[in-house]
C-alpha positions in Angstrom: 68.2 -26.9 -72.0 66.3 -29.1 -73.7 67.7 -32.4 -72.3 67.2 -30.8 -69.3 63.4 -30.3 -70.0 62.8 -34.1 -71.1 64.8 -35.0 -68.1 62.4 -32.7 -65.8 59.1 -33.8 -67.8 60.2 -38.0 -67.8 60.7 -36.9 -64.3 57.2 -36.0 -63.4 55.3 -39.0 -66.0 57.3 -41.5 -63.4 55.5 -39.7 -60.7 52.4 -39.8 -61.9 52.5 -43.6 -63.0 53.9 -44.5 -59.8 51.8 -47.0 -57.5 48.6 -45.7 -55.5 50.7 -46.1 -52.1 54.3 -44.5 -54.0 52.1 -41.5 -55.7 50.5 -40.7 -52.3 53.4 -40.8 -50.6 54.7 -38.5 -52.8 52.0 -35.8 -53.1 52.4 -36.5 -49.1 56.1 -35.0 -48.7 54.9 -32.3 -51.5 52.1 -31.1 -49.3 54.6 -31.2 -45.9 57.3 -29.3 -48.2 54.5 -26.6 -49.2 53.0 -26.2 -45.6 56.8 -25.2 -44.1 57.5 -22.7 -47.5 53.9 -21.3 -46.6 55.0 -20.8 -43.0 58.3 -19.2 -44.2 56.7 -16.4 -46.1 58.7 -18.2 -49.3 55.8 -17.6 -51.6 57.9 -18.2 -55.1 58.5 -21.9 -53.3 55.0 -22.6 -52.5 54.1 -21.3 -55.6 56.6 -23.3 -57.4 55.2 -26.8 -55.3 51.9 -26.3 -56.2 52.1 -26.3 -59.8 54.5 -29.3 -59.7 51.5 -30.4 -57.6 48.8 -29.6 -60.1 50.9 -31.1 -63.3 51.3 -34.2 -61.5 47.2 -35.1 -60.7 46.7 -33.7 -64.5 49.4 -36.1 -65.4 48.0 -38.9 -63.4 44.4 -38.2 -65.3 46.0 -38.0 -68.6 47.7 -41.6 -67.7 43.5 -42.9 -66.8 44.9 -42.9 -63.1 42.5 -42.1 -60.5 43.5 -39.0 -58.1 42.4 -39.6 -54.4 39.6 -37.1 -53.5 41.6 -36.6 -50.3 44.8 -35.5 -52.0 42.9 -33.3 -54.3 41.2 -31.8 -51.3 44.3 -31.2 -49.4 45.9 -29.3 -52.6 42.8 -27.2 -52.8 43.4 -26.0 -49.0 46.4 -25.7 -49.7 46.2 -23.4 -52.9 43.6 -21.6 -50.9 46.2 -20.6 -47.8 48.5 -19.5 -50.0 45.9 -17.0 -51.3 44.4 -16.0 -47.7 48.1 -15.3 -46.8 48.5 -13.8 -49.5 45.7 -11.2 -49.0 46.1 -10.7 -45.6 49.8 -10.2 -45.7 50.8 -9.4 -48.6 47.9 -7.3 -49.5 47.4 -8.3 -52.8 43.5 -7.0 -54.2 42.9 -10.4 -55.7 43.2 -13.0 -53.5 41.2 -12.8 -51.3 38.6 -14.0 -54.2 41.0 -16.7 -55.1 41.3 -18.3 -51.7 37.5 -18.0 -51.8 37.3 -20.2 -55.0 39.6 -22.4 -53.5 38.3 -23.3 -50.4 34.6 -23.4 -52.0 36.1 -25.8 -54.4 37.6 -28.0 -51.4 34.0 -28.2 -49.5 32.8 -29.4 -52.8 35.5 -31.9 -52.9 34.4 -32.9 -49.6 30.5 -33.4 -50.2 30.9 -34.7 -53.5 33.5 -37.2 -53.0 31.7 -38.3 -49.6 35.2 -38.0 -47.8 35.6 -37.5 -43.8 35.2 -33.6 -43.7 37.3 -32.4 -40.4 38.3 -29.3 -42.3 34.5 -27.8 -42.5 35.0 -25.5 -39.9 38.4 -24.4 -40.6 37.8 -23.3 -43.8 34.5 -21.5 -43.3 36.0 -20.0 -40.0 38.9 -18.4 -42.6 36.9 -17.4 -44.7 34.4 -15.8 -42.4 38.0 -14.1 -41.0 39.2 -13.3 -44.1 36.3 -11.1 -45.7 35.9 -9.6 -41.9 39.6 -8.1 -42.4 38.0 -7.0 -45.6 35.6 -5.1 -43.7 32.5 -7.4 -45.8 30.6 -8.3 -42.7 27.7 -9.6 -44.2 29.8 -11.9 -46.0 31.9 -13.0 -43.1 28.6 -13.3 -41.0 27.4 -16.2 -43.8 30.2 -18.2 -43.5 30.9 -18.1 -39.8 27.1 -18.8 -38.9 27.5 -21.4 -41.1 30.7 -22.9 -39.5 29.1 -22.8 -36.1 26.2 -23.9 -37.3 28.0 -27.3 -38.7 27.1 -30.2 -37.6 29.9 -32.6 -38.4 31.3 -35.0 -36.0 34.8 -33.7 -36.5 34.0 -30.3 -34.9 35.9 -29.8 -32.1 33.9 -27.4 -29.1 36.8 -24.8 -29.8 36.3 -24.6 -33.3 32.4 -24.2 -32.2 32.9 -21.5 -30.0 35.3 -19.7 -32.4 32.5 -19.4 -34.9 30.4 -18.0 -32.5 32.7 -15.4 -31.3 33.1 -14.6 -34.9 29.9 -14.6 -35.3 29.1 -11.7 -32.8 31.6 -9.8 -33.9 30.3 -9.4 -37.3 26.7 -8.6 -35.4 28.6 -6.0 -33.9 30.0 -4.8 -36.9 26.7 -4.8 -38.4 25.9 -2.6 -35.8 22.6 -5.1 -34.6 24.6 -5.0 -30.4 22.1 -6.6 -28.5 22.4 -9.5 -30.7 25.9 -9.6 -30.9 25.8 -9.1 -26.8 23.1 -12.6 -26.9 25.5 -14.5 -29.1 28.1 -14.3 -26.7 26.2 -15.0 -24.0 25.4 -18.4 -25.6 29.4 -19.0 -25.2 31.6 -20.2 -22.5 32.7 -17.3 -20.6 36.5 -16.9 -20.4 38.8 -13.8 -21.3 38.1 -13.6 -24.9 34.4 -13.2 -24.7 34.8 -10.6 -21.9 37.1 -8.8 -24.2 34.3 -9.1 -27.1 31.9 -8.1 -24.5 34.1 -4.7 -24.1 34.6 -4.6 -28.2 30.8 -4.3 -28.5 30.1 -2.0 -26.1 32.7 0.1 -27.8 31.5 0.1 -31.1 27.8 0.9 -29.7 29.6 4.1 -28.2 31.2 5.1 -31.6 28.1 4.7 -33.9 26.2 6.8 -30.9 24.1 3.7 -30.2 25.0 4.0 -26.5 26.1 6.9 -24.5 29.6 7.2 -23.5 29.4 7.5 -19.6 26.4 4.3 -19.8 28.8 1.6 -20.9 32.4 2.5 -21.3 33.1 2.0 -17.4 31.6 -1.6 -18.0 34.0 -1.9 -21.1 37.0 -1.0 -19.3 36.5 -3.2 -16.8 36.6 -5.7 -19.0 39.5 -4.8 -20.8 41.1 -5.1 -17.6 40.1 -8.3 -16.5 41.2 -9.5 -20.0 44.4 -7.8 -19.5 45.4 -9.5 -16.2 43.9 -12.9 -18.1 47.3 -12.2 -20.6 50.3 -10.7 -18.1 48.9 -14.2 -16.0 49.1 -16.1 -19.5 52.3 -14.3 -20.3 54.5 -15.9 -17.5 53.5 -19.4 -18.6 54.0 -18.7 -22.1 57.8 -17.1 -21.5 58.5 -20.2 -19.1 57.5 -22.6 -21.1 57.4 -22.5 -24.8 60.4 -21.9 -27.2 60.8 -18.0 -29.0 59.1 -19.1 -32.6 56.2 -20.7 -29.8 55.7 -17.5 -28.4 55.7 -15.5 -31.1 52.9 -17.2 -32.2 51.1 -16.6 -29.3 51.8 -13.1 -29.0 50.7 -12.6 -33.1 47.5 -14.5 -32.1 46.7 -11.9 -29.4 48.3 -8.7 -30.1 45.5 -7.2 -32.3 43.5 -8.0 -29.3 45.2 -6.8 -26.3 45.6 -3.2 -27.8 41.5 -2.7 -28.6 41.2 -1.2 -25.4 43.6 1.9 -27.0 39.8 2.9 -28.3 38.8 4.1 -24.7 40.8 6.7 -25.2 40.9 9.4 -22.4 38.5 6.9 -20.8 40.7 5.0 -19.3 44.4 6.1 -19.5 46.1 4.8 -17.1 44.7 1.1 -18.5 46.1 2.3 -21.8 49.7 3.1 -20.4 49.5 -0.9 -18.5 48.4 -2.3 -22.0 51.3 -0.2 -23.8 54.0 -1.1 -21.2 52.5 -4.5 -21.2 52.8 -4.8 -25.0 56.2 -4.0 -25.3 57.4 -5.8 -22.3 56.2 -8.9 -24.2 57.5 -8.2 -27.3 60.9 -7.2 -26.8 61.8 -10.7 -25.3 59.9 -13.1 -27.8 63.2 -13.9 -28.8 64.9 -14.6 -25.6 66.5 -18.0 -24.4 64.5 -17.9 -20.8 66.0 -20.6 -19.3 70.0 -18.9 -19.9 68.4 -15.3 -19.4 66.5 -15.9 -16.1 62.8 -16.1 -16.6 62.0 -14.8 -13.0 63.7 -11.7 -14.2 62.6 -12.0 -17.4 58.8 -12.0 -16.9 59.4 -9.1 -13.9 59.1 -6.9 -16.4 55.7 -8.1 -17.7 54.2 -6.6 -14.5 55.8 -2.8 -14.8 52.6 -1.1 -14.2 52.5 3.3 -14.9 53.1 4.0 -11.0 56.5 2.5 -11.7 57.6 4.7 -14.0 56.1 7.7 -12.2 58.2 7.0 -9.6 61.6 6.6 -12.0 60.8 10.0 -13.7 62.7 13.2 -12.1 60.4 15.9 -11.1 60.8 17.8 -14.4 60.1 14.9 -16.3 57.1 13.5 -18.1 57.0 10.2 -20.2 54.9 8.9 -23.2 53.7 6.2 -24.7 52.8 6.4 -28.4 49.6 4.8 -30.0 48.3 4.2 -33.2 45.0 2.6 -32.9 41.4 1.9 -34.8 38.5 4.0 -34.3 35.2 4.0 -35.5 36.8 2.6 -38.8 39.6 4.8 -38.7 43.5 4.4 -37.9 44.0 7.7 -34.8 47.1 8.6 -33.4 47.2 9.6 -29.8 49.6 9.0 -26.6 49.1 8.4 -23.3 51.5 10.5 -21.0 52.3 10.3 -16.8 54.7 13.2 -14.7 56.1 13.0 -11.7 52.6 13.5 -10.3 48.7 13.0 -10.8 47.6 10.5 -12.9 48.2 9.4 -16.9 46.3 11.5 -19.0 45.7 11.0 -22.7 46.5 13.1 -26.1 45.0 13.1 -29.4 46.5 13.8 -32.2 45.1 12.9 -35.4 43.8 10.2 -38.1 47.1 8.7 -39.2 46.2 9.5 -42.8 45.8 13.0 -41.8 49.7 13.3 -41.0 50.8 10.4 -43.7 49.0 12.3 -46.8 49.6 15.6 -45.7 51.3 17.4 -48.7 54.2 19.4 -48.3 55.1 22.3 -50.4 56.7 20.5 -53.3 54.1 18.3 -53.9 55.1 14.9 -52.1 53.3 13.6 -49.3 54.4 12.7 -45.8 54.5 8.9 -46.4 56.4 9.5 -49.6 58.6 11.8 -47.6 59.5 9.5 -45.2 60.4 6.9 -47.2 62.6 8.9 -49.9 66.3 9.3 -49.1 66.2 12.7 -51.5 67.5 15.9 -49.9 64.6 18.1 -50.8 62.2 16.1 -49.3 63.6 15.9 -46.1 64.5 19.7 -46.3 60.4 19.6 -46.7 59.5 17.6 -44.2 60.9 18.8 -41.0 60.7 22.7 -42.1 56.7 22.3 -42.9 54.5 24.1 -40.3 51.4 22.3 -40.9 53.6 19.1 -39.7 54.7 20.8 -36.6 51.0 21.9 -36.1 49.9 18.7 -36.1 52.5 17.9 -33.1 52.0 21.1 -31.2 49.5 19.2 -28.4 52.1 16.6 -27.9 55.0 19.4 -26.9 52.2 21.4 -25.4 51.7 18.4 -23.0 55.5 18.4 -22.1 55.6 22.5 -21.1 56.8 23.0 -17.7 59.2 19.9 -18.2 62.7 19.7 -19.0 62.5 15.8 -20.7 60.3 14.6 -22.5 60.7 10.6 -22.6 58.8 9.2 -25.4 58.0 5.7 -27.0 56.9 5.6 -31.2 54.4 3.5 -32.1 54.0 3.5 -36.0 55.2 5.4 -38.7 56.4 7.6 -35.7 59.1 5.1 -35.5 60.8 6.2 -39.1 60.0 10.8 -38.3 62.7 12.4 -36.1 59.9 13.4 -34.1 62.6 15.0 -31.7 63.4 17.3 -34.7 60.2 19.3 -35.1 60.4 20.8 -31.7 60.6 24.7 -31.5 61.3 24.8 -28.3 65.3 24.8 -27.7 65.3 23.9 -23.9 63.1 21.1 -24.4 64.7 17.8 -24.2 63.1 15.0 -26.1 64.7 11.1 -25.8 63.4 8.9 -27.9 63.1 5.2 -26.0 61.9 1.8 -27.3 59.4 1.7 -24.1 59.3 3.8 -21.4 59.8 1.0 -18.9 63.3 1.3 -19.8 63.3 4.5 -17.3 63.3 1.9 -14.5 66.6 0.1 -15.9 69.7 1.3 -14.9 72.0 2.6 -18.1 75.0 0.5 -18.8 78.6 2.4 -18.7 79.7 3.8 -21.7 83.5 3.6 -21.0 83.5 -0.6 -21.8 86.0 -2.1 -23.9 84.2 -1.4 -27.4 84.3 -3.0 -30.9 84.5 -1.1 -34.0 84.1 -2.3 -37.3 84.9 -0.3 -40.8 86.6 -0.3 -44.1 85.2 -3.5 -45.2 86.4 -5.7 -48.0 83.1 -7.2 -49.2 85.0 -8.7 -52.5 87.0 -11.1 -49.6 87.4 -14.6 -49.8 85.9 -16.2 -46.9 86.9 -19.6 -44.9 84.5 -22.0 -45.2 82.9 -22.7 -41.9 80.2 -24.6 -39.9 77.4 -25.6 -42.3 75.4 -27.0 -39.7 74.2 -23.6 -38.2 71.5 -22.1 -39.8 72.3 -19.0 -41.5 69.4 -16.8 -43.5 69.2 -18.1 -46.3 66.0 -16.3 -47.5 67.7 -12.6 -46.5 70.5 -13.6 -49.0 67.8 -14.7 -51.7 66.4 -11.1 -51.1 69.7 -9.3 -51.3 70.9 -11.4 -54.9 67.3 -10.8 -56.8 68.1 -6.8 -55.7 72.2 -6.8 -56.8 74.9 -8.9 -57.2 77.6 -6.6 -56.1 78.3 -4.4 -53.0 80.6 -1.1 -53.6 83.2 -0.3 -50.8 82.5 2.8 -48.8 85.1 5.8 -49.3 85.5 6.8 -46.1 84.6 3.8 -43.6 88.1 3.2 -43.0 89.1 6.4 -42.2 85.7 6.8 -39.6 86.5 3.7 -38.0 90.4 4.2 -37.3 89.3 7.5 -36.0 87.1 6.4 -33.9 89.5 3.9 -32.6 92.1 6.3 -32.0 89.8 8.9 -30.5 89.0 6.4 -27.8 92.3 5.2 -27.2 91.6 2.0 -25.3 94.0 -0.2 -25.2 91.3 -3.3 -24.9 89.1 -2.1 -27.8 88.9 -4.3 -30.8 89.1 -3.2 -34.9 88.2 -5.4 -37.4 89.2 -4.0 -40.9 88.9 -5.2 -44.4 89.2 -9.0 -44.7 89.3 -9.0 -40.7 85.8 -7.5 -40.5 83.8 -10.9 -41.1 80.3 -11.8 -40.0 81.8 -15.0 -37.7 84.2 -12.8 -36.0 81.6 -10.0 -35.1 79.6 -12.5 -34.5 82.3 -14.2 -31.8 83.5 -10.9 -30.0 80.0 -8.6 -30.0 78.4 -10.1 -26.9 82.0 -9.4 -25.1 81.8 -5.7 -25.6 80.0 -3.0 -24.1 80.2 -0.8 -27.1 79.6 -1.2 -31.0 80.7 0.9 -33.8 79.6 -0.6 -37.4 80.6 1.7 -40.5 79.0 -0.9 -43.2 76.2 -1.3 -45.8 72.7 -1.8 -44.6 70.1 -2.8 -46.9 66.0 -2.5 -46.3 64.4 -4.2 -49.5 61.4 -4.8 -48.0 58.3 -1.6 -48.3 57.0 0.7 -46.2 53.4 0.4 -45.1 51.5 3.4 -43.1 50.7 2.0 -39.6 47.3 1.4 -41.3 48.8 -2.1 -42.4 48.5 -5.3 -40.2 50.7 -6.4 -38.0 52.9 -9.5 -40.0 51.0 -13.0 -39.4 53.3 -15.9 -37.8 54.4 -16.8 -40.5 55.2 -13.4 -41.6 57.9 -12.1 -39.4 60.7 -14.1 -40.3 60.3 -12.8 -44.0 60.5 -9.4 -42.6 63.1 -9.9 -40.4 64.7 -11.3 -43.7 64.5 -7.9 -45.9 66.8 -5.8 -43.7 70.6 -6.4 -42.3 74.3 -5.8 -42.0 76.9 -6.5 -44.5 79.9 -7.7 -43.9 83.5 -8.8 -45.4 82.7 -11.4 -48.7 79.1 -10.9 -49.3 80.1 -10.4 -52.6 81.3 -14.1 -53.3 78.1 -15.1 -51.4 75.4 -13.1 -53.9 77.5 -15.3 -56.6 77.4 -18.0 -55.3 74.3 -18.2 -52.7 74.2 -21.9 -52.4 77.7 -22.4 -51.6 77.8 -19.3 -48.9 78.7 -20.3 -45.5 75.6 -20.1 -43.1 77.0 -18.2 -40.4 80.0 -16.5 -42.4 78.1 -15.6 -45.5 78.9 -11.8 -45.3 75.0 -10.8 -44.5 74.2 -10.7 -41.0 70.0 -10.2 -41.0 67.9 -8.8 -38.7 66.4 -11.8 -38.0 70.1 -13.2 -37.3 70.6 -10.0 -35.4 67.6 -10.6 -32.8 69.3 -13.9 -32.4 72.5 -12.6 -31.0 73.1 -12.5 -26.5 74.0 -8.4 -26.8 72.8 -7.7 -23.1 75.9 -6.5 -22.6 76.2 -3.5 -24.5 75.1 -0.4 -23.5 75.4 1.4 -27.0 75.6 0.1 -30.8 76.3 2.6 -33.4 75.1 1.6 -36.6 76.8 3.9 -39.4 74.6 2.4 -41.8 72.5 3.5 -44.5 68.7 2.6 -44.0 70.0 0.8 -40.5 67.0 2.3 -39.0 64.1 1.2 -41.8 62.2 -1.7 -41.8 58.3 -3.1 -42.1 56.8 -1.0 -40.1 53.8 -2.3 -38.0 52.0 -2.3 -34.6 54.8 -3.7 -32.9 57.5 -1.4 -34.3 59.8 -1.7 -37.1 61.0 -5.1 -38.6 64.5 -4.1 -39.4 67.5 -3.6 -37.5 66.3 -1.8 -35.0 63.9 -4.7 -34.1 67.1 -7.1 -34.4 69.5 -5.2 -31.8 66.1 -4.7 -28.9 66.0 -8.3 -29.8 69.0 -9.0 -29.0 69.4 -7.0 -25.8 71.1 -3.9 -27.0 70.7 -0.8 -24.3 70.9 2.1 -26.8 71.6 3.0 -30.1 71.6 5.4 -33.0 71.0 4.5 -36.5 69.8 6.1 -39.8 66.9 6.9 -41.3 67.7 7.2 -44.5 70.7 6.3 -46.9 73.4 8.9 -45.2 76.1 11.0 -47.0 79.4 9.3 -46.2 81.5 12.1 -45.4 78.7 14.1 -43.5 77.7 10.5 -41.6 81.7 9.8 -40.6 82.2 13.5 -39.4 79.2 13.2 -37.2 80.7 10.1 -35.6 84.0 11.0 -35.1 82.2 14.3 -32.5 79.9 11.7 -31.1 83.0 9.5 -30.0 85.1 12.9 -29.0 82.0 14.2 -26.9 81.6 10.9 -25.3 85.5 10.8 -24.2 85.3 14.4 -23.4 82.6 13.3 -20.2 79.5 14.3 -21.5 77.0 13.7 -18.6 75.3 11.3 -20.5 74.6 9.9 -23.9 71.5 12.0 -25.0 73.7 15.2 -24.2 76.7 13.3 -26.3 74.8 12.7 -29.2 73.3 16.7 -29.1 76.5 17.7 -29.0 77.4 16.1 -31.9 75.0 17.0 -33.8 75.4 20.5 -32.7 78.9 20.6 -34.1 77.2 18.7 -37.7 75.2 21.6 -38.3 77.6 24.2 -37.3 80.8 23.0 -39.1 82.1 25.1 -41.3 84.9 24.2 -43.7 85.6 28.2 -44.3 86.1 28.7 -40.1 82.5 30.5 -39.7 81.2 30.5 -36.5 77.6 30.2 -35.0 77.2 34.0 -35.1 77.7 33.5 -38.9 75.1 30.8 -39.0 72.6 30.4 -41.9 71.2 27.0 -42.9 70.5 28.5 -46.5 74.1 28.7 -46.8 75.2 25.4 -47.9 79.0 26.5 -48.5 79.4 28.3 -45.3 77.8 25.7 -43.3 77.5 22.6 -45.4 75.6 19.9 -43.1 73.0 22.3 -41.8 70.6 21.2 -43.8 67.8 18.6 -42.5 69.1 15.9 -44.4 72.2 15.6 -42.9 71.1 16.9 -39.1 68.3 14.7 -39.2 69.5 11.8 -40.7 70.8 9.7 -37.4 68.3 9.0 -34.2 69.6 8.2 -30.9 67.8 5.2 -29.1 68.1 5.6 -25.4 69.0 3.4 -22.8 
């Protein structure tokens, strides 16, 4: 250890005596190296290359060597991204402060070292956007008026005009309108100011400044306009850029595109567009258009809420989810459509009214949601002041046999379904509801199942030249370095093949049951059946939180996934493991996948159904498989018991090969016989879910545990 450490320190006294051209070249590559860890989230890395970055300028002052002003500048913005990512990402309290002192310290480095300063703007235009996520407006207004204010040659019009925008925004904030109204007047007109326009008119409505009825037609007429300025934008974007290209465009715009939600009952039917819209988007960021067929592709962009009118049976109503800002406050409400009349909106609550609602032992909802303990799921879906909460929701849906609904939110991780009263009612749960117009897949396709896995295999070394995810196996080794076998995988999965009896289905077992096979024969099936580990080591943040930035959602993507046969050797030996045959198969990797093809994946998982949760839905698994073009599927939310979870399959598979009329009624059924199974022959006339001998899964916690994702 210590040669190791003279080694290391001789190491960075060479770098720091090197030639003017050598040390800048150096401190060059450092910078590039930190600017792609910063833009993978690796925070550790870029944490790791700044302080090499900082001990080598010390260094070079120690050694009487001059340090370029322009290299000490650039390591100051630097040091200060890291912090404004760090704050607006990560959340962390302080930084926000920090990146302040660094980018204060990097103007100063500017002015006082009389360099070129084409950074001005930038950095007062993030720091004017980073105290405005704060909610300090007054703050943010000084820095933004002072970046559109600049006067430096370097200022590109954009950069201007950004400023500006910012800069009314805060006015609006501030609550002064009519000069927030004048500011953008001053600016070019294109989409974005008339969407500002319609943000400040807004906000005068919810601080009573202006009447409703005076300005919220104008508002949503420029919502509109802005919104038909994106679906227009979105068929460019899809035929045109590459997935990580779009999904930097869509993170750029999505807070935007969804402030109209804050009309409300105002303008509903806009609402249901934007939420269809918003979705439509989202679920292909990921797609290769040219292979996929863009025409087709984008068709979906343009779904409007008189297409799904016309998909729904007369019986039927759908519903759109949204969790939306306010007048300062996170709401949850939905936007619904029947067979007739027109969408009409229903509030429900302030999201922190459901999230820290406390049930009767104490916990809250959040903390409820997130726990994989028996008591509080017994809690949460046998509280009355929960079901309350939803009773406008199924009030909205009486009359109706289905009710077809879409999650936005935290809503994505509660079983709403479950806290229904009313046994006739039908609730499906859907990713959007513009999967009403897509015809369902067949459910009778040759299918894949996967199960007893040996996760202590030795793998074949394969093709290093794929990338893999390495950062989701980083995550998995800080958290454990082994995975235990599952007791009764084998058993569920051999069932399960037997049960269907297909002669073409595939089983991968044990050693067989690698991440490059499944990999190989998934997009050739129309069915998947997965009895494996799942892991979620990321946290779960109320829909309150942001949305991930760019640079976010591969991290996230990162902290959930599949495990397959030797991901044991891998977590010992990470930097040997085999990029596409490393055992651990990540959501991110998931999303990657061409799974158009199958009309239902099972994953028999635990945690296969948590993730980040944000505005644009959970970053986990189930975000990986409606990447990857997966019809349907059911997954957990919350670590399963093993027996209970395998019995449940088995009747899912039986009720499927039995002809139920459809999936929805197949997985009821299953369920159904969950709850009622008895081990001592009792039959539903005997039922009591206080019994736990008698009728041992009845509880919530094993009822509850798997949601079916349709279509």
């Amino acid at each position: 250890m210590v040669a190791v450490g003279i080694f290391l320190t001789v190491s960075l006294w060479a770098q720091a005596d090197a030639s003017p051209r050598d040390f800048r070249r150096y401190m060059t590559s450092l910078k590039q190296q930190t600017e792609r860890q910063n833009l993978l989230s690796n925070y550790p890395r870029v944490e790791a290359l700044l302080a090499e970055a900082d001990s080598l300028m010390a260094a070079r002052r120690a050694l009487g060597l001059a340090v370029e002003g322009k290299t000490e500048a650039d390591f100051l913005k630097l040091r200060g991204d890291y912090y404004y990512w760090l704050a607006l990402g990560a959340g962390e309290t302080d930084a926000a402060h920090k990146a302040d002192s660094c980018y204060t310290a990097c103007l100063i480095t500017y002015r006082t070292r009389f360099l070129p300063m084409p950074d001005t703007v930038v950095l007062l235009n993030q720091l004017g956007q980073l105290y405005y996520t704060r909610q300090d407006y007054s703050k943010a207004l000084a820095y933004l008026q002072s970046a559109a204010e600049s006067r430096t040659p370097y200022t590109s019009p954009r950069e201007r005009q950004n400023a500006r925008m910012g800069v009314a925004m805060c006015q609006a904030r501030l609550g002064d309108y009519p000069a927030a109204l004048a500011t953008l007047d001053s600016c070019r007109d294109d989409k974005n100011i008339r969407r500002m326009r319609a943000k400040t008119l807004c906000l005068s409505v919810e601080t009573g400044y202006n009447a409703r009825k005076a300005v919220l037609p104008q508002a949503g007429q420029l919502y509109r306009d802005y919104v038909e300025a994106i679906r227009t934008e979105a068929d460019s974007v899809f035929r045109t850029l590459l997935p990580d290209e779009r999904e930097r465009w869509w993170v750029a715009i999505r807070p935007f595109i969804t402030d109209c939600w804050r009309l409300e009952d105002e303008e509903a039917a806009l609402l249901y567009d934007v939420a269809l819209l918003s979705k439509g988007i989202l679920l292909q960021l990921c797609r290769d258009m040219q292979a996929d067929n863009p025409e087709a592709r984008t068709r979906a962009l343009h779904l409007t809420w008189q297409d799904i009118q016309q998909a729904l049976a007369p019986q039927d109503i759908a519903v759109e989810w949204l969790e939306y800002e306010r007048g300062g406050v996170h709401r949850l409400g939905a936007v619904a459509v029947k067979k007739t009349g027109k969408p009409f909106f229903i509030p429900l609550c302030e999201t922190d009214t459901l999230l820290q609602l406390r049930l009767r032992n104490g916990r809250t909802v959040e903390q409820a949601i997130a726990s994989s303990y028996a008591r509080d799921k017994e809690m949460l879906y046998n509280d009355l002041n929960i079901r309350n909460l939803f009773r406008s929701f199924f009030a909205a849906g009486k009359g109706t046999n289905n009710i077809w609904f879409a999650p936005d939110g935290m809503l994505h991780l509660l079983g709403i379904e479950y806290l229904s009263d009313n046994e006739s009612l039908r609730l499906h749960r859907l990713t959007s509801t513009r999967q009403l117009t897509e015809q369902a897949l067949p459910l009778n396709a040759r299918a894949l199942i996967v199960g007893g896995i040996d996760y202590d295999a030795t793998l074949p070394t394969g093709d290093f030249s794929t990338a893999g995810d390495s950062l989701a196996l980083h995550f998995l080794a800080q958290k454990t370095q082994h995975i235990t076998p599952l007791a009764h995988t084998l058993t569920e999965a051999e069932t399960v093949y037997q049960l269907r009896a297909n002669h073409s289905d595939r089983i991968l077992r044990r050693n067989e049951a690698q991440e490059q096979a499944f990999r190989s024969l998934s997009s050739e099936v129309g069915l998947i059946h997965l009895s494996t580990h799942g892991f979620f080591y990321g946290e779960l943040q109320s829909g309150n939180s942001d949305f991930p930035l760019p640079q976010q959602t591969d991290a996230a993507l990162s902290q959930s996934g599949l495990l397959f046969a030797g991901i044991n050797p891998s977590l010992q030996h990470p930097e040997a493991a085999c990029a596409t045959n490393d055992g651990l198969l990540s959501s991110r990797e998931l999303s990657t996948l061409h799974l158009d093809s199958v009309a239902l994946f099972v994953v028999c998982a635990c945690q296969g159904g948590m993730g980040r949760v944000t505005h644009d839905g959970v970053f986990g698994v189930q975000r990986g498989l409606k990447s990857a073009g997966v019809k349907a599927m059911v997954v957990s939310l919350w670590k399963v018991d093993d027996e209970a979870s395998a019995r449940f399959m088995s009747a899912l598979h039986q009720r499927l090969k039995d002809g139920a009329e459809t999936l929805g009624e197949a997985f009821s059924l299953a369920r159904h016989d969950l709850r009622y199974y008895s081990p001592e022959g009792a039959t539903e006339e005997d039922f009591d879910p206080e019994d736990d001998e008698l009728f041992p899964y009845a509880a919530p916690y094993f009822a509850n545990a798997f949601i079916l994702i349709e279509r």
